[in-house]
N, CA and C atoms as an extended XYZ file, in Angstrom:
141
Properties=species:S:1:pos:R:3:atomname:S:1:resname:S:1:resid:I:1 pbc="F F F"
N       -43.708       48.776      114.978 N   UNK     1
C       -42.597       48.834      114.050 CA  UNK     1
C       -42.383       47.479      113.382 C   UNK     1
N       -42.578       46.286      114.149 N   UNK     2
C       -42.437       45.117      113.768 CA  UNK     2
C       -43.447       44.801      112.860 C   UNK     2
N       -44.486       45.396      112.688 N   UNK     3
C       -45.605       44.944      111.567 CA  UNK     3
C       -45.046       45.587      110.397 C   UNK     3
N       -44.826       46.856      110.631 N   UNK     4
C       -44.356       47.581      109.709 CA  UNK     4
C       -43.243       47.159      108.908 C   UNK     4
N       -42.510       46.402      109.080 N   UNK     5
C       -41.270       45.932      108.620 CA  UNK     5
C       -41.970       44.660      107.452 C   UNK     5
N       -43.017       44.040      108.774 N   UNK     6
C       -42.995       42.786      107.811 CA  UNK     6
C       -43.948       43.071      106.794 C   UNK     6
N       -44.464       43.884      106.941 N   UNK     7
C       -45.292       44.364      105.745 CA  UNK     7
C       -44.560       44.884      104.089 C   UNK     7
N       -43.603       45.443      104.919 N   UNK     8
C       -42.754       45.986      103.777 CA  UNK     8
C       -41.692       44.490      103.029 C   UNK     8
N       -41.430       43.514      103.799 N   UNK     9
C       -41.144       42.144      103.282 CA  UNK     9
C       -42.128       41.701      102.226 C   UNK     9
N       -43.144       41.662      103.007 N   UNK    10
C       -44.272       40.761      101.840 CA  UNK    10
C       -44.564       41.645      100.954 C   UNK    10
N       -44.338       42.941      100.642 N   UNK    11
C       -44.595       43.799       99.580 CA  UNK    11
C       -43.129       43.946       98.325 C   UNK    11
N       -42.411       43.445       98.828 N   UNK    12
C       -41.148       43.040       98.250 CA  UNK    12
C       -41.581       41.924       97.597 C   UNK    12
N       -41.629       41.078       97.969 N   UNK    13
C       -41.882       39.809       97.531 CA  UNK    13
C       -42.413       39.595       96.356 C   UNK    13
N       -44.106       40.320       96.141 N   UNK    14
C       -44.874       40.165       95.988 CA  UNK    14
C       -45.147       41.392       94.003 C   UNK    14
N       -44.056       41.990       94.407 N   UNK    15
C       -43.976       43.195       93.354 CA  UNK    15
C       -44.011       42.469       92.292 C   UNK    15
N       -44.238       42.656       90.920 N   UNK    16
C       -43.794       42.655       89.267 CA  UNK    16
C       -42.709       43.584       88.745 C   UNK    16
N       -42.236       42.835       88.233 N   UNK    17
C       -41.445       43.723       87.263 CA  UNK    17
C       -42.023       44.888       86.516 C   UNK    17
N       -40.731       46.214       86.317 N   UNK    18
C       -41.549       47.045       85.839 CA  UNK    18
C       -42.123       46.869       83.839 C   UNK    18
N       -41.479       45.636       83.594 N   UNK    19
C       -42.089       45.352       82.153 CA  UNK    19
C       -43.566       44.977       82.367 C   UNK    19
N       -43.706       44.330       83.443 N   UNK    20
C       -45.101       43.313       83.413 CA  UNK    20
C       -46.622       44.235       83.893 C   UNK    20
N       -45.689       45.250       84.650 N   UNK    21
C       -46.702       46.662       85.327 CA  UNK    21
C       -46.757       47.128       83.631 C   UNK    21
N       -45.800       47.477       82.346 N   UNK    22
C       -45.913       48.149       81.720 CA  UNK    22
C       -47.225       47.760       80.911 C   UNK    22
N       -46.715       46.196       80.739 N   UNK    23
C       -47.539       45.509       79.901 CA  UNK    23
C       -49.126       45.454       80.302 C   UNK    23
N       -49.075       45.815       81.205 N   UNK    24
C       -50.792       45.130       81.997 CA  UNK    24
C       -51.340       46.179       81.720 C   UNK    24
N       -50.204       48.068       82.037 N   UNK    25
C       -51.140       49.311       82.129 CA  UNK    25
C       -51.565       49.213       80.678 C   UNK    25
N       -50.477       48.996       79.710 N   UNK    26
C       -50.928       49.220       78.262 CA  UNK    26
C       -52.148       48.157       77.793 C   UNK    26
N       -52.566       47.149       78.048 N   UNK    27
C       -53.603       46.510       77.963 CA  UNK    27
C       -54.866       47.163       78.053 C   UNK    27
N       -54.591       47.456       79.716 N   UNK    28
C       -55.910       47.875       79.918 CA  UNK    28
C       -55.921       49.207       79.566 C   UNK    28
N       -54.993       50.387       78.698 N   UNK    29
C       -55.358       51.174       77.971 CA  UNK    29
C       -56.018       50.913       76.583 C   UNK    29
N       -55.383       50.095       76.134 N   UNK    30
C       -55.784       49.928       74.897 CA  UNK    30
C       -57.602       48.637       75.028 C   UNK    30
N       -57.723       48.394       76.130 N   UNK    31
C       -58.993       47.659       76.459 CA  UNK    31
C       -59.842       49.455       76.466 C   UNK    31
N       -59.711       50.197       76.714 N   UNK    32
C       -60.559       51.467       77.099 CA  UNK    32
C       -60.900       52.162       75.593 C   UNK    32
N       -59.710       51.919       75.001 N   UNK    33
C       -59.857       52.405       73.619 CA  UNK    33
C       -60.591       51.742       72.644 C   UNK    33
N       -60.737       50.337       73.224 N   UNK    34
C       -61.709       49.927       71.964 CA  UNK    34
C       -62.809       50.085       72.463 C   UNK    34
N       -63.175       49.858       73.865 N   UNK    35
C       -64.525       50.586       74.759 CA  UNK    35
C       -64.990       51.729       73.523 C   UNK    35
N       -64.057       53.358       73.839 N   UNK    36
C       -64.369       53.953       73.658 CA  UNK    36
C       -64.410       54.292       72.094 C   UNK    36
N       -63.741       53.282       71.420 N   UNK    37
C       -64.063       53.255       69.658 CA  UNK    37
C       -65.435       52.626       69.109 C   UNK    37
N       -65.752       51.810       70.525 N   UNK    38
C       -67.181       50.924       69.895 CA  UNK    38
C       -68.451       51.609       70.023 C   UNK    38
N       -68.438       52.985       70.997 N   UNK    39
C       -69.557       54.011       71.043 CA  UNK    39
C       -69.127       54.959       70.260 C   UNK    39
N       -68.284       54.833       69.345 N   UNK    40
C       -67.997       56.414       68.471 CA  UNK    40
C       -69.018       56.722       67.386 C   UNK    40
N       -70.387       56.225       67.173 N   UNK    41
C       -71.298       56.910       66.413 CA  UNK    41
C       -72.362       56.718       67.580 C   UNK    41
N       -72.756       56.924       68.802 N   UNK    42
C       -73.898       56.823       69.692 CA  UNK    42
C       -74.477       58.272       69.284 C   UNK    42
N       -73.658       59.300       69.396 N   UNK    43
C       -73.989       60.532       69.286 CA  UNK    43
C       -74.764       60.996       67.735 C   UNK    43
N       -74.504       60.576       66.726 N   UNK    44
C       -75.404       60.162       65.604 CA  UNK    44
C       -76.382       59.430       65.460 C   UNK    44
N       -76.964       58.963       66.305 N   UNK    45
C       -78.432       57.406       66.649 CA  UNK    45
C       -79.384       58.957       66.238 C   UNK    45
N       -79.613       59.561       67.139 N   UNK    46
C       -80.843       60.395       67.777 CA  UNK    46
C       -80.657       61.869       67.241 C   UNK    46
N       -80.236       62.310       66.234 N   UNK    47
C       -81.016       63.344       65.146 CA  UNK    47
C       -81.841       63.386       64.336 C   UNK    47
């Protein structure tokens, strides 16, 4: 129980704000989107 507790301390601690979680998910969405904008003619190479 005693680990358990302190685990849940250092996970307190240790959190971000939910702006900075927002900011990071939207990054790395918009990092996927240019991924997936920079292969948008692969499928046209090979006809």
């Amino acid at each position: 129980m005693h680990a358990a507790l302190l685990a849940a301390e250092s996970a307190e601690a240790t959190t971000l704000p939910p702006a900075v979680v927002g900011v990071v998910a939207f990054g790395i969405l918009v990092a996927l989107l240019l991924v997936t904008y920079a292969f948008r003619s692969t499928g046209h190479r090979n006809q």
